[in-house]
C-alpha positions in Angstrom: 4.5 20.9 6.1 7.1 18.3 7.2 6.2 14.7 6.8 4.8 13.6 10.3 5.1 10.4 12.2 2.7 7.7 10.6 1.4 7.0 14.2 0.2 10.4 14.9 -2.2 10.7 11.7 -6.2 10.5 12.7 -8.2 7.1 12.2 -10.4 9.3 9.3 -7.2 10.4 7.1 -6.6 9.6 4.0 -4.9 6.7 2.9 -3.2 5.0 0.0 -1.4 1.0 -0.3 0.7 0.3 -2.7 2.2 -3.5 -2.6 5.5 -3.6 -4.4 5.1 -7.1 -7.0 8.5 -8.5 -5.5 9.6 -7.4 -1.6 12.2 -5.0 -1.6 15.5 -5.1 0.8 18.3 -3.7 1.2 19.5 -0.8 -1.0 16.6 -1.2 -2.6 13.9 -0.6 -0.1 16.8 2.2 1.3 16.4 4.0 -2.0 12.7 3.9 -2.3 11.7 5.1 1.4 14.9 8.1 0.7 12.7 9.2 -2.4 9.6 8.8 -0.8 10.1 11.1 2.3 12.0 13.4 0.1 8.6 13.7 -2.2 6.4 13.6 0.5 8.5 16.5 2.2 7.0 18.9 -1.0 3.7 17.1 -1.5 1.1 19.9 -2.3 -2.4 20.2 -3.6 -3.5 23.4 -5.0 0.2 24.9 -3.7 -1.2 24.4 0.0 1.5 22.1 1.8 -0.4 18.1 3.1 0.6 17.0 6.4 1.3 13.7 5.6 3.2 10.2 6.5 4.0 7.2 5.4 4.4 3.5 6.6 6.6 1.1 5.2 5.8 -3.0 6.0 6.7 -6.6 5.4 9.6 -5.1 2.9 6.4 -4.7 0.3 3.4 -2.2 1.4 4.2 1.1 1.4 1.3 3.3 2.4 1.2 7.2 2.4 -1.6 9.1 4.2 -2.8 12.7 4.4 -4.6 14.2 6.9 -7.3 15.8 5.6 -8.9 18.3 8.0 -6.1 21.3 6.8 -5.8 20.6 3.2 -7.3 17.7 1.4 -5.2 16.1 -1.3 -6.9 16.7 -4.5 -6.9 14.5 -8.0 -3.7 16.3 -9.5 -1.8 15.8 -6.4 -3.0 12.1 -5.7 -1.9 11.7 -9.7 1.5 13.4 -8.6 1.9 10.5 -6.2 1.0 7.5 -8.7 3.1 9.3 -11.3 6.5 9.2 -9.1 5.8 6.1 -7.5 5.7 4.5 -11.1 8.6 6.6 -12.2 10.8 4.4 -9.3 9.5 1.1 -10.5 11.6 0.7 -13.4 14.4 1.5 -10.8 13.6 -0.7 -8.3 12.6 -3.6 -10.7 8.9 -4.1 -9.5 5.9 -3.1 -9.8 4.0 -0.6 -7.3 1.1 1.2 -9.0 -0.7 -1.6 -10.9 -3.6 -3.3 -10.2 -5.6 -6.8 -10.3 -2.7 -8.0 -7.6 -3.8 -10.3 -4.7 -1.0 -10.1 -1.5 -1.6 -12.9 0.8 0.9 -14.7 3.4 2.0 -18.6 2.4 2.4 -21.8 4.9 5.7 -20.3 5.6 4.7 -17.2 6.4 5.8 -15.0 3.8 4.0 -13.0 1.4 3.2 -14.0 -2.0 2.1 -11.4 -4.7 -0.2 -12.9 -7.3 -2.7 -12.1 -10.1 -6.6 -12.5 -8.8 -7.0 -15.5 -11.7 -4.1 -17.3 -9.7 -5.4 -16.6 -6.7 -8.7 -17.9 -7.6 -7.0 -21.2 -9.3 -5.0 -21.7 -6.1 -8.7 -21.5 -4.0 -10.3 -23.7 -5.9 -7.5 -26.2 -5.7 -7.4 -25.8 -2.3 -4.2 -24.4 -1.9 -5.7 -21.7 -0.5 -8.6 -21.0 1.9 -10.6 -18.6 3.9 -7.9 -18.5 6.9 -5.2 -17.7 4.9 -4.2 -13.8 5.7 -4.6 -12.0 2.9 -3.4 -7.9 2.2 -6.3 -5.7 1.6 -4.7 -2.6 -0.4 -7.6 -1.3 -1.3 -8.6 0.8 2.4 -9.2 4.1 1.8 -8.2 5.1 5.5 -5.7 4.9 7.9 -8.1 3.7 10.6 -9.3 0.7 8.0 -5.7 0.8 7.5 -4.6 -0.2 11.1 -7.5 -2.5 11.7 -8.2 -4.3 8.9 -5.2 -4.4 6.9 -4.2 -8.4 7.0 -7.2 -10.3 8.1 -8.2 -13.7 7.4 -9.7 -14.1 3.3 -12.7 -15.2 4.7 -13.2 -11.6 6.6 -12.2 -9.4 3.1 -13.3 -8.8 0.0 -10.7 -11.6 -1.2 -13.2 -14.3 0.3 -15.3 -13.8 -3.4 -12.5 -15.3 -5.1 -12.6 -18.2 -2.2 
């Protein structure tokens, strides 16, 4: 199944962020989304094609989604995904796939990427507080993903490390 608009996919499917450590332009972010729609392209669970998408934002969140009323994607092929995305990293000099990362947005604007222990520090300082917009990679769907994506600390799970 060819890759489908991002848009089109239901509120229930599947979904997956990954934040990339340091934001990507240019080349860079040319030569990731080039690989990633070519993968996605062949993506298969089981040898049944997904219909799936991706969304690209803010030069560091890529997020891929399947729509899962055909063909679910199943552990090996969600592993195929993890496995390619960290083969690029070394490429694209950051980090996609790890984990313990807090993504929030600074005075300026801009997005800062962040272990939880700094985060926390920088909360308790009170360099940070519960207004701040903070990147919650961890929903699980693309209607969680379109509603609730960047929200205020105070409003996500982030607001435990407040």
């Amino acid at each position: 199944m060819p890759i489908v608009p991002f848009d089109s996919l239901p509120d229930d499917a599947r979904v997956w962020v990954f934040g990339a450590s340091d934001a990507l332009r240019g080349e860079l972010e040319a030569a990731l989304l080039r690989h990633v729609d070519s993968w996605l392209a062949g993506w298969q669970a089981h040898g049944a094609p997904l219909t799936c998408a991706r969304d690209w934002r803010h030069g560091r969140f890529l997020a891929v989604g399947v729509d899962q009323s055909a063909t679910g994607a199943s552990g090996c092929s969600v592993d195929a995904l993890f496995h390619i995305l960290q083969g690029l990293e070394r490429t694209l000099g950051t980090s996609l796939v790890a984990g313990g990362r807090v993504f929030y947005r600074d005075a300026r604007g801009m997005v800062q990427c962040v272990d939880r222990e700094t985060y926390a520090s920088r909360a308790r300082a009170g360099e940070i507080g519960g207004d701040v917009p903070v990147f919650d990679t961890t929903v699980t769907t693309v209607g969680a993903y379109r509603a609730d994506f960047e929200r205020p600390a105070s409003a996500s799970w982030h607001a435990q490390l407040v």
